[in-house]
N, C-alpha and C positions, 0 to 999 in steps of 0.2 A: 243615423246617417254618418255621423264624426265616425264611431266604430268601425263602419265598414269602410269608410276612404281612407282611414289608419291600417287596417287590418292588408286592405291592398297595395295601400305603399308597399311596408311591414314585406309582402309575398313579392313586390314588382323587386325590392333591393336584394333579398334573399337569390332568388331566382339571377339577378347578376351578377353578383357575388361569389358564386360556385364555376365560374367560366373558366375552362382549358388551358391552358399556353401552350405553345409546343414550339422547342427550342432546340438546339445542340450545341454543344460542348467541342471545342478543338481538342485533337489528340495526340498532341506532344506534350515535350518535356522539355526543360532545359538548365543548365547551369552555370552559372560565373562566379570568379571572383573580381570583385570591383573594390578598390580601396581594402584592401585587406579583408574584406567581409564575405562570405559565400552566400553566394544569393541563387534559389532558385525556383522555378516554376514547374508543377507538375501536370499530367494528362488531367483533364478537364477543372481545372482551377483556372477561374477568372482574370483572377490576380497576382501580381509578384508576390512573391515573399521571400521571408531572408532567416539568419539565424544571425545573432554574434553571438560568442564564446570564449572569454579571457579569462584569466587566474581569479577575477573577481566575481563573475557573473556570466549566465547564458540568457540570451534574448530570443524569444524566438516567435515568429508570426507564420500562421497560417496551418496547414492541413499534414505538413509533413512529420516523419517520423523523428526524436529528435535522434542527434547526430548520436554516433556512439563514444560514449568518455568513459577511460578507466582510471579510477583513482584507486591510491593506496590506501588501505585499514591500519591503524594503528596496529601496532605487536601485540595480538593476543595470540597464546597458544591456545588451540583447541584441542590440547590431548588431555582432558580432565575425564577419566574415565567414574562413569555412575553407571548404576543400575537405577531405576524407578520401576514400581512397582507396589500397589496393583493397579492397573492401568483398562479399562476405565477406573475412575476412583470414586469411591460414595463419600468418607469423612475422612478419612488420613492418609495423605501419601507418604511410604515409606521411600527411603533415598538411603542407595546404599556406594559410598566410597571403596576403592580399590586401595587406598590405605588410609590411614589418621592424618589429618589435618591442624596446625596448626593458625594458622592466619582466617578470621572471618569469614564468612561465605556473604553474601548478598545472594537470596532468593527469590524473585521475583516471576510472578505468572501475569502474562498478558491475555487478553480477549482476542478473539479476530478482528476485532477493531485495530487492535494495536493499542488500545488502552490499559494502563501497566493499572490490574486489580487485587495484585495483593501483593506485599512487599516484606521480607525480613531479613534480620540479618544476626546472625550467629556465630559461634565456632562449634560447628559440625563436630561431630564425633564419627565412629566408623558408618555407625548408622544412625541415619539421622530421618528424623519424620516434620510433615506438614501438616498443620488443620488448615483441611481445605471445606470443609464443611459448609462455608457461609457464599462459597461463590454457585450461582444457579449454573442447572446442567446444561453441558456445554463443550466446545472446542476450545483448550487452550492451546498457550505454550510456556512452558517453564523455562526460565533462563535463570543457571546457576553462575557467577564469578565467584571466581579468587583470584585474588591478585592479578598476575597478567591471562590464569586460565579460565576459560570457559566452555560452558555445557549449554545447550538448548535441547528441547525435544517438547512436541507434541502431548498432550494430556486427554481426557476425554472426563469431564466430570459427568456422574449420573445424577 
């Protein structure tokens, strides 16, 4: 008897539980600035929102897109010409310079995570090679510096 006047509960709350709503959404938009802040509302959001944005920080609430900001990069030149190759790669990438290098290289490959999985740093010769042997097959990215230049590019380990 307890079982089944559980069990019927159990179906009575279930059974309410699952119930419809049927609403609508206003279909405007709108924008301000109040006290130096831009604030605003879009089609079917409930509520205000806002953003701040100053040399120290971006605040920002709710559903919108955030604003667009361009900041400057540091001076790096990117005219470092390489070749790599062979691409996809099984155990060694070869890296080939368009002339002799003297100052270090930092070589580093990242994951598509963005997790930086293997790191070295040298003074490259014309041609210079990587063991890549130990990272699993995969999409990278190789990012070579020197000094102020740098090289990226796409990898494909097997």
């Amino acid at each position: 008897m307890k079982k089944v006047f559980l069990l019927m509960l159990f179906a009575c709350i279930t059974a309410t539980a699952q119930k419809t709503q049927r609403s609508s959404l206003g279909m405007t938009g709108s924008s301000a600035i109040i006290q130096d802040k831009y604030v605003a509302a879009t089609v079917g959001q409930q509520s205000v929102i806002g953003a701040s944005i100053n040399e120290v920080a971006g605040v920002r609430q709710g559903f919108q897109q955030p604003l667009l900001r361009v900041e400057s990069l540091p001076n790096v030149v990117n005219n470092l010409t390489v070749t790599i190759y062979p691409n996809p790669v099984d155990a060694t990438l070869q890296i080939a310079f368009d002339s002799e290098l003297k100052s270090p290289a930092n070589f580093s490959i990242f994951n598509v995570l963005g997790q930086q999985v293997f790191s070295e740093k040298q003074i490259p010769k014309k041609q210079t090679s990587l063991d890549v042997s130990r990272l699993s097959s995969g999409n990278y990215i190789l990012k070579i510096d020197i000094e102020n230049q740098s090289f990226s590019t796409k990898i494909i380990k097997q």
